[in-house]
C-alpha positions in Angstrom: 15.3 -22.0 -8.1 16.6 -19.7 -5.2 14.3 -19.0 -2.4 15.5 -16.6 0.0 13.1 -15.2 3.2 13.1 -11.3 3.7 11.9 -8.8 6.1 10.8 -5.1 4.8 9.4 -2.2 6.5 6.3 0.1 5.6 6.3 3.6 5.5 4.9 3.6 8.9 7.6 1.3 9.7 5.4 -2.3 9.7 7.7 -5.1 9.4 6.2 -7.2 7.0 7.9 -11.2 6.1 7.9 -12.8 2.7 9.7 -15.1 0.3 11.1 -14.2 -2.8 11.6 -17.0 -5.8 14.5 -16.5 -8.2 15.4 -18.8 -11.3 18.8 -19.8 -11.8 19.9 -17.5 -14.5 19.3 -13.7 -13.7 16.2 -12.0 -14.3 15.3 -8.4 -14.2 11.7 -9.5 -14.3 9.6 -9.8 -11.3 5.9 -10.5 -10.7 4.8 -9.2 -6.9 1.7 -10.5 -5.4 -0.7 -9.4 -2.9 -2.6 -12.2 -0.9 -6.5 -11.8 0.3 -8.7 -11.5 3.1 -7.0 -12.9 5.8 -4.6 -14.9 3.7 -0.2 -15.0 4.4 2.4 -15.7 1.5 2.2 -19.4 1.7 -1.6 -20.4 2.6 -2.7 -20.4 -1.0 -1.5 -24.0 -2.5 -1.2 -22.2 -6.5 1.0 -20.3 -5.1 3.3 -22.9 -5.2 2.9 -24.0 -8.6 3.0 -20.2 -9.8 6.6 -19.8 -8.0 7.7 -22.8 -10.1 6.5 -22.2 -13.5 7.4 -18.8 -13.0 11.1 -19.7 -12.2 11.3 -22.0 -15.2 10.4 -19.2 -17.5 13.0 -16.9 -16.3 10.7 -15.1 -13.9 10.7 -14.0 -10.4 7.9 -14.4 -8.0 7.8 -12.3 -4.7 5.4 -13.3 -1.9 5.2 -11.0 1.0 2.3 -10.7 4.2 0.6 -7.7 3.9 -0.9 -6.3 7.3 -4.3 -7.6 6.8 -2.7 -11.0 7.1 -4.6 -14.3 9.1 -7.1 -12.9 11.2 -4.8 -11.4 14.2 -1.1 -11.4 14.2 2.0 -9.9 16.1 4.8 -8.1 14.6 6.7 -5.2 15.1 6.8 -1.5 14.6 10.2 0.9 14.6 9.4 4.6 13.9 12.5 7.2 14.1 15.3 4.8 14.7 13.4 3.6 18.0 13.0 0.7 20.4 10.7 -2.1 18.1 7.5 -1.6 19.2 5.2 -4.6 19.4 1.7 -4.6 17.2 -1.3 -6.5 16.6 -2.4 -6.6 12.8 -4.2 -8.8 10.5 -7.5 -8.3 9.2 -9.5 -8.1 12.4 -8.3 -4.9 12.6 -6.8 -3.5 9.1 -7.9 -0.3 6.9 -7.9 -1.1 3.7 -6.1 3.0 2.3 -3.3 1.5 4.3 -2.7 -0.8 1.5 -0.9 1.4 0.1 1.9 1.2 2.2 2.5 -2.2 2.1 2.6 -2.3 -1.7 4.9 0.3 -2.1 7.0 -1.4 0.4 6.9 -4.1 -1.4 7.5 -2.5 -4.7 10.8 -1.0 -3.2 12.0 -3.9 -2.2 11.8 -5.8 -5.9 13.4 -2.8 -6.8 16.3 -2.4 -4.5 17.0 -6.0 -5.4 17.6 -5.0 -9.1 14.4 -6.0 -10.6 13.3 -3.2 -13.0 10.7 -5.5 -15.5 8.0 -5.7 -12.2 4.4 -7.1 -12.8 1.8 -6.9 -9.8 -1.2 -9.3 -9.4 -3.3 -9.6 -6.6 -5.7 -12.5 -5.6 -9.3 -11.7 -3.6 -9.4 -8.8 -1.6 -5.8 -8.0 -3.3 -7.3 -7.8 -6.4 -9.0 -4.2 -5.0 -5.6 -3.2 -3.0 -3.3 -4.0 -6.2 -6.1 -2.0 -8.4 -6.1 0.8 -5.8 -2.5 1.0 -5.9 -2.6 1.9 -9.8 -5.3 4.2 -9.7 -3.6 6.3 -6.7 -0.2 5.9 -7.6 0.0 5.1 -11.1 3.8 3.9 -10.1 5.4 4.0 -13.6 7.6 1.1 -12.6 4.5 -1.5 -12.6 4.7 -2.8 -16.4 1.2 -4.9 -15.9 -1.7 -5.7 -13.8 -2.9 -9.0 -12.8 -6.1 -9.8 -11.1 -7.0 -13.2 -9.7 -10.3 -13.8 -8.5 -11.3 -9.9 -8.7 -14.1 -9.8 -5.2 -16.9 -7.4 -5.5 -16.3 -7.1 -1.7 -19.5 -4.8 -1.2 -21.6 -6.9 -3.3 -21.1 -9.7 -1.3 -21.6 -8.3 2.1 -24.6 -6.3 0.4 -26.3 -9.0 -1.2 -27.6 -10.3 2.1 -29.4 -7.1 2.8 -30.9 -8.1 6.6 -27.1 -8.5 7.7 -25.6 -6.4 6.3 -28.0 -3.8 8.0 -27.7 -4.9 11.1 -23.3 -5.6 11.1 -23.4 -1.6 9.9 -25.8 -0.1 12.3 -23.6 -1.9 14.8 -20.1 -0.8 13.6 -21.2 2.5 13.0 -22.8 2.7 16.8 -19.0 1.6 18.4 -17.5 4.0 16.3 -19.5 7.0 17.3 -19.2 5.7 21.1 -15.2 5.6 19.9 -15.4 1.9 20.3 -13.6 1.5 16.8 -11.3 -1.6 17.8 -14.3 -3.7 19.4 -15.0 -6.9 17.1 -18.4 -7.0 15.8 -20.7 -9.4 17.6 -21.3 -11.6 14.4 -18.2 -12.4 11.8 -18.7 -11.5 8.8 -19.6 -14.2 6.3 -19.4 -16.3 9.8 -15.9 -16.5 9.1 -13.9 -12.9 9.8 -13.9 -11.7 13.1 -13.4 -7.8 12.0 -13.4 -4.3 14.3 -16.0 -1.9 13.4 -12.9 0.5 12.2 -12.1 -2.1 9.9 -15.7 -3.2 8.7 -16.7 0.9 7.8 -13.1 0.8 5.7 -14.3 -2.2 4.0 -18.3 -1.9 3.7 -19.3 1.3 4.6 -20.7 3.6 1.3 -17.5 5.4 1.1 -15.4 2.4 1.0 -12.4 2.7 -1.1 -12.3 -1.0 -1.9 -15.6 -0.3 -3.7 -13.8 -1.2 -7.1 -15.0 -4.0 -8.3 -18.8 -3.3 -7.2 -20.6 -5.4 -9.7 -23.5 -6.0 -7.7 -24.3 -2.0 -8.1 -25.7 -2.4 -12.1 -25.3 2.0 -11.7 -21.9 1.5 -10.9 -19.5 2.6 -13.5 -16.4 1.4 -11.7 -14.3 4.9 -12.4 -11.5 3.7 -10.4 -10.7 0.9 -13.2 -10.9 3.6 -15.8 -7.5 5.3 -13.7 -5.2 2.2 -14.5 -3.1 2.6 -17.3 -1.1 -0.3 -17.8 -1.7 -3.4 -19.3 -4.5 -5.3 -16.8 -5.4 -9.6 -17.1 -8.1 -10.5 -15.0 -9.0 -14.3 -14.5 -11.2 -16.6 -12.4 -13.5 -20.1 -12.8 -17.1 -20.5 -13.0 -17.5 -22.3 -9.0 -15.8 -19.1 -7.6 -17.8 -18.4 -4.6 -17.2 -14.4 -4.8 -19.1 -13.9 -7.8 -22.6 -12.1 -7.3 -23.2 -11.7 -10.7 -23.1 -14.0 -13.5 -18.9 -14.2 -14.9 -19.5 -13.0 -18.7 -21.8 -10.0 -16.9 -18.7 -9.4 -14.4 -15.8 -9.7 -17.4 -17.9 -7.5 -19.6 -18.0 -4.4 -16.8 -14.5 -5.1 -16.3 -13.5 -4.9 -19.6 -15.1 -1.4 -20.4 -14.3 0.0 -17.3 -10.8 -0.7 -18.0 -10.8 2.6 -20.7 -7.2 3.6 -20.2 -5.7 0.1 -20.3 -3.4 -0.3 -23.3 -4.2 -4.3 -23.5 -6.9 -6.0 -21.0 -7.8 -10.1 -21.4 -10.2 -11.4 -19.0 -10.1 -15.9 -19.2 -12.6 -18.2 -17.8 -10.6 -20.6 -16.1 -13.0 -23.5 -16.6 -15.0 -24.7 -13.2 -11.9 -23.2 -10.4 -13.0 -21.7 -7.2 -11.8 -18.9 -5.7 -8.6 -20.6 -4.8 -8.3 -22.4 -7.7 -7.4 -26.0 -5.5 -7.2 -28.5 -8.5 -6.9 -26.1 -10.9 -3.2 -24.7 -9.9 -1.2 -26.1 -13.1 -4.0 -23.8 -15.4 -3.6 -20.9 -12.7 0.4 -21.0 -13.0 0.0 -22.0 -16.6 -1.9 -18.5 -17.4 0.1 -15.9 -15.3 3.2 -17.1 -16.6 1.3 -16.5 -20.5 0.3 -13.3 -19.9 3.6 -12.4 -18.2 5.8 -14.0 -21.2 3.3 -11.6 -23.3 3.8 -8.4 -21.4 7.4 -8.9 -20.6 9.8 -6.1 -21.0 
């Protein structure tokens, strides 16, 4: 396996730093990943064991920092052939439309390195990005869809009603006193420190991450119903982002999903979100449904 590091740049001209995996024979296949809430390319431990048993099955993996990476973090911005311009990102302070920007930067890079069989998967909060992606873009060069850990990111700031309340009333009060960029007083979940820009992108009515919104029974999730190519969902029974029960969450998924040409959903036994003693079953299943789909 070959593991080279890279730097691309956004649309908007974000440099953003990744790794990308290559076995030793040539491959024009490629799986791209999107990390979560506040995660980097190499936080996630199955991760590593997906890297491997993708190599071994004549896969590459890329793993690249999206701008909602860690909580706050530097890095630079060049616009118009200019001087670098330093900038603070990470998810303190990140709108979740810009996703789309980083994913088609990260698209063009898999590309540019010859790659033309390219899979995308996303795990937590990139579950909603990678989905968004589809459903605004419908790239043509994405041949599949994977989602790990799918979060119904309203339902679980929503299903504590008395917090949720007061975090909004608060975020919405900066913003109209054009306070965007001021951090909430409490983190959310106690454990994201977010602006109120950022918490109205993610949790506000309107959000557009609002696709996997299980908690909502009315909801008919019409943004999976955009995705038209083949789409594998997957997560364990002790994953702390479900809000409702997993057969009840698969089942909306699965219809929702009306324009997939193929879509499996797999219970991987009792994993947790991160799937930390379950990475061998993790690995084990991307690299089935990749060998599947293949070109």
């Amino acid at each position: 396996m070959k593991t080279t590091f890279n730097r691309i740049y956004t649309p908007d001209g974000l440099e953003l730093h990744g790794l990308l995996y290559e076995p030793d024979n040539e491959t024009k296949s490629v799986l791209v990943h999107v990390h979560g809430m506040g995660g980097n390319f190499y936080e996630n431990n199955f991760l590593d064991f997906v890297a491997k048993k993708l190599t071994d099955n004549g896969f590459a993996f890329c793993v690249f920092n999206n701008r909602g990476c860690e909580f706050l973090k530097d890095t630079y911005r060049i616009v118009d052939g200019k001087e670098p311009e330093m900038v603070r990102v990470g998810t303190t302070y990140e709108k979740f439309e810009e996703s789309l920007l980083d994913i088609k930067a990260f698209i063009d890079f898999v590309e540019e390195q010859g790659f033309s069989d390219i899979h995308l998967s996303g795990h937590s909060l990139g579950c909603p990005k990678v989905a968004y992606y589809m459903a605004e873009t419908n790239d043509n060069r994405i041949k599949s869809l994977l989602l790990l850990s799918p979060s119904d990111m309203l339902g679980l700031v929503r299903s504590n009603r008395e917090q949720f309340e007061k975090e909004i009333t608060e975020a919405k009060k900066l913003v109209a006193e054009n306070k965007g960029d001021t951090i909430l007083s409490e983190w959310v979940w106690g454990e994201y420190p977010v602006s109120a820009n950022t918490y109205l992108s993610l949790f506000d009515d309107n959000a557009k991450d609002a696709i996997f919104n299980f908690y909502n029974p009315e909801d008919k999730l019409e943004t999976l119903g955009k995705i038209t190519v083949p789409t594998y969902a997957v997560m364990g029974t002790k994953d702390d982002a479900l809000v409702v029960p997993i057969e009840e969450t698969f089942s909306r998924l699965e219809t929702a999903l009306s324009s997939s040409p193929k879509k499996r959903t797999e219970v991987l036994g009792d994993a947790n979100h991160g799937y930390r003693g379950h990475e061998q079953e993790i690995a084990d299943a991307v690299a089935g449904w990749l060998n599947e789909v293949r070109s």
